[in-house]
C-alpha positions as CSV (number, residue, x, y, z in Angstrom):
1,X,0.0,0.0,0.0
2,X,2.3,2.3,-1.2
3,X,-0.6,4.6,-1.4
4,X,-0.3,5.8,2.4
5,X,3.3,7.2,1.9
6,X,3.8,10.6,3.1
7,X,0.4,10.9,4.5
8,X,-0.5,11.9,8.1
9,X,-3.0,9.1,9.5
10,X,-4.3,10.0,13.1
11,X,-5.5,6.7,15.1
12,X,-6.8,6.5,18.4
13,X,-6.4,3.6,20.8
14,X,-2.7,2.9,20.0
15,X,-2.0,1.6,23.4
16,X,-2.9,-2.1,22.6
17,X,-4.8,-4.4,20.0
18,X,-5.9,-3.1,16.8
19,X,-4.7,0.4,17.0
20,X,-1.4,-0.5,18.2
21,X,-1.3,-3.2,15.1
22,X,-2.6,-0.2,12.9
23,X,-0.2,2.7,14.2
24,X,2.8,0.1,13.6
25,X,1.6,-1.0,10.0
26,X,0.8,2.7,8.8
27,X,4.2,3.6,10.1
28,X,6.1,1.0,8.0
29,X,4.0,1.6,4.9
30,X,5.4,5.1,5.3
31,X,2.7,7.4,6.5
32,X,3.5,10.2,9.2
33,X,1.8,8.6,12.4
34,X,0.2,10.5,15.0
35,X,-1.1,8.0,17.8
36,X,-3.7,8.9,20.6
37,X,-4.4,6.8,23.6
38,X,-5.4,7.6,27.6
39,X,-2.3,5.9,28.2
40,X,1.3,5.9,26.4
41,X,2.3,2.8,25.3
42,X,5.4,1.3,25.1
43,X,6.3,1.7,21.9
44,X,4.9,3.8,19.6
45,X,5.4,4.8,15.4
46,X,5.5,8.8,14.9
47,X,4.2,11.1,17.3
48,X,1.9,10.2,20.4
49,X,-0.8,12.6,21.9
50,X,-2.2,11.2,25.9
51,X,-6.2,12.2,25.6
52,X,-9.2,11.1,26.9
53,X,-12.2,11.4,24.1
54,X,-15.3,10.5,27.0
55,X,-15.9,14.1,27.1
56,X,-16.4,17.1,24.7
57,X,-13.8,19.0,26.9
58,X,-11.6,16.0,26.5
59,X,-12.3,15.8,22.7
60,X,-11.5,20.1,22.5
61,X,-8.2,19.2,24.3
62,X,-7.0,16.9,21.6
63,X,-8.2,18.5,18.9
64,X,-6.5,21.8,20.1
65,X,-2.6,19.6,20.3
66,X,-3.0,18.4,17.0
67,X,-1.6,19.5,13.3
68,X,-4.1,21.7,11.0
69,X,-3.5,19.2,8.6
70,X,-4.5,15.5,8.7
71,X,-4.7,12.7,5.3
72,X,-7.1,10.1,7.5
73,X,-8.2,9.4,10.8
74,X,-9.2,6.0,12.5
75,X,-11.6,6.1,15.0
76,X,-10.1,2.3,17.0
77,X,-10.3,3.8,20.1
78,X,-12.8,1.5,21.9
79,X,-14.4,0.8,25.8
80,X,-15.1,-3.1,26.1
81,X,-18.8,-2.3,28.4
82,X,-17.3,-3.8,31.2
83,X,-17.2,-0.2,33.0
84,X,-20.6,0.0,32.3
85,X,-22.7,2.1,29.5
86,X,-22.2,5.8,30.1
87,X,-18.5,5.6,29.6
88,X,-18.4,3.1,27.0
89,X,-20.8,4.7,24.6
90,X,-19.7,8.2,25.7
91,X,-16.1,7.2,24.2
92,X,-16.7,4.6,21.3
93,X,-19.7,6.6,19.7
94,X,-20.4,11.0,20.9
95,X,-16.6,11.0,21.5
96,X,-15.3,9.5,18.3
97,X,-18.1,11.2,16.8
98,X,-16.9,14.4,18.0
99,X,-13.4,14.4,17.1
100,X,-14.3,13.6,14.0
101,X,-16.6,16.4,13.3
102,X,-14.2,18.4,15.2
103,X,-11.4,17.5,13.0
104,X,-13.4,17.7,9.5
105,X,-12.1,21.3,8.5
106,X,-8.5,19.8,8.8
107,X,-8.7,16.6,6.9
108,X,-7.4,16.9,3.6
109,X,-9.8,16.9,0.4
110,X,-10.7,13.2,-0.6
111,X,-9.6,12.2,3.6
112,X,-10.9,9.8,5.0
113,X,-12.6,8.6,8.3
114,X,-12.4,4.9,8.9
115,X,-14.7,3.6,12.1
116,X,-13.9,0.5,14.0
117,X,-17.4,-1.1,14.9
118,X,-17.8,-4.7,15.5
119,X,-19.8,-7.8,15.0
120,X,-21.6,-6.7,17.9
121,X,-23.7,-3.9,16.3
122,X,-24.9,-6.2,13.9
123,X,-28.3,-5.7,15.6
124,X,-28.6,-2.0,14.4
125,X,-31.7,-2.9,11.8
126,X,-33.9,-4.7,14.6
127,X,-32.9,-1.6,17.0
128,X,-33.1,0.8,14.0
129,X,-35.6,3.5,15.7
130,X,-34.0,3.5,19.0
131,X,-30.4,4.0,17.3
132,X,-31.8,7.0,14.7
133,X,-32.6,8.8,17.8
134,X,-29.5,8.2,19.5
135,X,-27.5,9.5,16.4
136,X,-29.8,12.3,15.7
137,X,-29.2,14.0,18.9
138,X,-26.4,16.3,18.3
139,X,-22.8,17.0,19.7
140,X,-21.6,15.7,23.2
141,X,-24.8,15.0,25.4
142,X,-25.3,14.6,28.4
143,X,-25.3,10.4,27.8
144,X,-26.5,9.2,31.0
145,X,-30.0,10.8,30.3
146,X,-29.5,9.7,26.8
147,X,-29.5,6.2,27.9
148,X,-32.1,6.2,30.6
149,X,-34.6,8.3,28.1
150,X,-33.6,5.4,25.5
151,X,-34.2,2.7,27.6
152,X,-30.3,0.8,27.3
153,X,-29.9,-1.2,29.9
154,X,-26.1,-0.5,31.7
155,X,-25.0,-4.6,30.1
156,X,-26.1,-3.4,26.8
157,X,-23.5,-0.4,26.5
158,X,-20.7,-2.1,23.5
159,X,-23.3,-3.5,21.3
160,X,-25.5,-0.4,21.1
161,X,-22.2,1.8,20.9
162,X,-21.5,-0.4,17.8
163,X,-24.9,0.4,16.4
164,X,-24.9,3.8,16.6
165,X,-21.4,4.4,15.3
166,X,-22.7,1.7,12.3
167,X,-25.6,3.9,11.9
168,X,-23.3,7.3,11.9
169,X,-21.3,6.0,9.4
170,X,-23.8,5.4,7.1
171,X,-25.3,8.7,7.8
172,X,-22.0,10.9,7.7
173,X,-20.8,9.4,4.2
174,X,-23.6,11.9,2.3
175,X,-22.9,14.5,5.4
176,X,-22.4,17.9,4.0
177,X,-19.6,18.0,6.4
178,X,-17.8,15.6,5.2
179,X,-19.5,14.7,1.2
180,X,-18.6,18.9,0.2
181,X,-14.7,17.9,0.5
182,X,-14.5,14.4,-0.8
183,X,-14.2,13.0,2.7
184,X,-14.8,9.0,2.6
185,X,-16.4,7.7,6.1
186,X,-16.3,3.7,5.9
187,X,-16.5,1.3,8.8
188,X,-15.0,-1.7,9.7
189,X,-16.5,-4.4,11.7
190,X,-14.4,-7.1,13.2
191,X,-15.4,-10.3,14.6
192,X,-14.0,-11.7,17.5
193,X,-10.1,-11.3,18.0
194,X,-7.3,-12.0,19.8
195,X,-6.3,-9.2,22.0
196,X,-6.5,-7.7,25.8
197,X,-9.9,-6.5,25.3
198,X,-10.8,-10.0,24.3
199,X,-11.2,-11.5,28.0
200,X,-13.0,-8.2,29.3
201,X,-15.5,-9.1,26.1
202,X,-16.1,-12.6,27.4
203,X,-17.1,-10.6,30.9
204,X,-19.6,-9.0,29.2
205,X,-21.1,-11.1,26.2
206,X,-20.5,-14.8,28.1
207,X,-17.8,-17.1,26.7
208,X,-20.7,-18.9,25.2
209,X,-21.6,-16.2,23.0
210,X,-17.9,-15.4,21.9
211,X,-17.1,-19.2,21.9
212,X,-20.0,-19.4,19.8
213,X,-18.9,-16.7,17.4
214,X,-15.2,-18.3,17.1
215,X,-16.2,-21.5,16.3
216,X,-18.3,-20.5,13.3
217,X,-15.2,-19.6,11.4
218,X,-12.8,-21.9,13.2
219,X,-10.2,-18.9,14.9
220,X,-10.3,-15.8,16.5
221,X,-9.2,-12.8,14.9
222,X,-5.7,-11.2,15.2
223,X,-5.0,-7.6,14.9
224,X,-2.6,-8.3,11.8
225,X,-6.1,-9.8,10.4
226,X,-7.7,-5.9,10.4
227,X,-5.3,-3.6,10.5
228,X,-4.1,-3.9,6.6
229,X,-7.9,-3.3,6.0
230,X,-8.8,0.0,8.1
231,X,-5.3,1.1,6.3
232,X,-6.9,0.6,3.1
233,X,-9.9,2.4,3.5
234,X,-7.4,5.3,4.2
235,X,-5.7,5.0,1.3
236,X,-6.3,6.6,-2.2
237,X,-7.1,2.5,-3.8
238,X,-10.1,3.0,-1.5
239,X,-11.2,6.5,-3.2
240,X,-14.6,5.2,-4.5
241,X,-15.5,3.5,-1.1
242,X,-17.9,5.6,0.7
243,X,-20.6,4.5,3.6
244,X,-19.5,1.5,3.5
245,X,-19.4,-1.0,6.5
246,X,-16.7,-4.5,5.6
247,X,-16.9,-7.4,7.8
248,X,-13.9,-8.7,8.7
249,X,-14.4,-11.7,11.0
250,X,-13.7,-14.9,8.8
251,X,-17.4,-14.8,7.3
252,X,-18.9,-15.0,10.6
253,X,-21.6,-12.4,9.7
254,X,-22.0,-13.7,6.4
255,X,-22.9,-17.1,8.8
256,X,-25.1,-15.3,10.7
257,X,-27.1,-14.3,8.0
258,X,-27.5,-17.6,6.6
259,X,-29.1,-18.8,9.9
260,X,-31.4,-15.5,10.4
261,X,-32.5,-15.5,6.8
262,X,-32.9,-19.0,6.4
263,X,-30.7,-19.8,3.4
């Protein structure tokens, strides 16, 4: 992907898992890396900016230490639930959501914006009027009366913040925001894989439901397995991809279907 050289790619949650596999990958493929995380890792490729996204104050502080000029940005950031639902929806939808809106006038014409979702939000059709509402409320709400007017029960926080940010990216891809500059928003929805957020997962879902989920495809994930694909989406081969949401989990979704739709 020769494609990524010499741009600047911003990607949040570079502390571990798929953003750390992202940040390292990007950096290799030759783009300027500028990582984000609440806490510094280890190692890092490029530059690294400490932030906390759960709160528009947060999201202002970020955007205010970052350059005026940005090629992509990839929204991996991401609470597992098991700290309930305010925090986890507050950072993995209205905060992701945020920076990105906050960051649109400094993304470069034809940018991108690549989301993170999951598996999990696969139920955003069946919860389609609940999530609409959710999205269609505007900047950083207050998210604890978001939830209790909404009805989310405090178990149900990662799969609904994976249907709304599904839903968003659908909806921001024909955005004037974004759509009057050329600005690609695509998502990409991993099944389950093999990191440290894994075990917190199997906390929350039950290690029948993600034991379940690996066995229809006969592995878990890696974070080799997705980051070549988000990086993609960022690059210029990806320039007629727009609104788009790719699974990839092995074809678990596309089993998934088979056994809802009968076929």
């Amino acid at each position: 992907m020769t494609m990524l050289f010499g741009k600047t790619i911003l990607i949040t949650g570079v502390a571990s898992g798929i953003g750390a596999r992202t940040a390292e990958l990007a950096g290799q493929l030759g783009a300027d890396v500028i990582g984000v995380d609440m806490r510094e890792p280890a190692e890092h490729q490029g530059s690294f900016v400490k932030a906390d996204i759960s709160s528009k104050a947060g999201v202002d502080d970020l955007v205010a230490r970052l350059p005026q000029r940005i090629d992509a940005l990839c929204n991996v950031a991401g609470l597992s639930g098991n700290t309930g639902a305010v925090p986890t929806i507050s950072v993995n939808f209205y905060g992701l959501r945020t920076l990105s809106e906050a960051l649109a006038p400094r993304l470069s014409e034809g940018g991108a914006i690549v989301n993170v979702a999951s598996i999990a939000g696969f139920g955003w059709r069946a919860n389609l009027n609940r999530a609409a509402s959710m999205v269609g409320i505007e900047g950083f709400p207050d998210v604890a009366r978001v939830l209790a007017d909404h009805d989310v029960k405090n178990e149900e926080g990662y799969p609904v913040s994976k249907e709304l940010l599904l839903l968003w990216t659908f909806r921001a891809a024909h955005q004037e925001l974004f759509k009057s500059r050329g600005i690609r928003v695509n998502a990409v929805s991993p099944g389950p894989v093999e990191t440290p957020i894994l075990k917190q997962f199997r906390t929350v879902l039950g290690d029948a439901r993600v034991d379940s989920d690996i066995s229809r495809v006969g592995r878990a994930g890696t974070s080799g397995d997705i980051a070549p694909v988000v990086l993609f989406l960022c690059s210029d081969g990806s320039r007629w991809i727009n609104g788009a949401n790719v699974p990839v989990d092995g074809g678990l979704e596309a089993s998934i279907n088979a056994e809802v739709l009968g076929f």
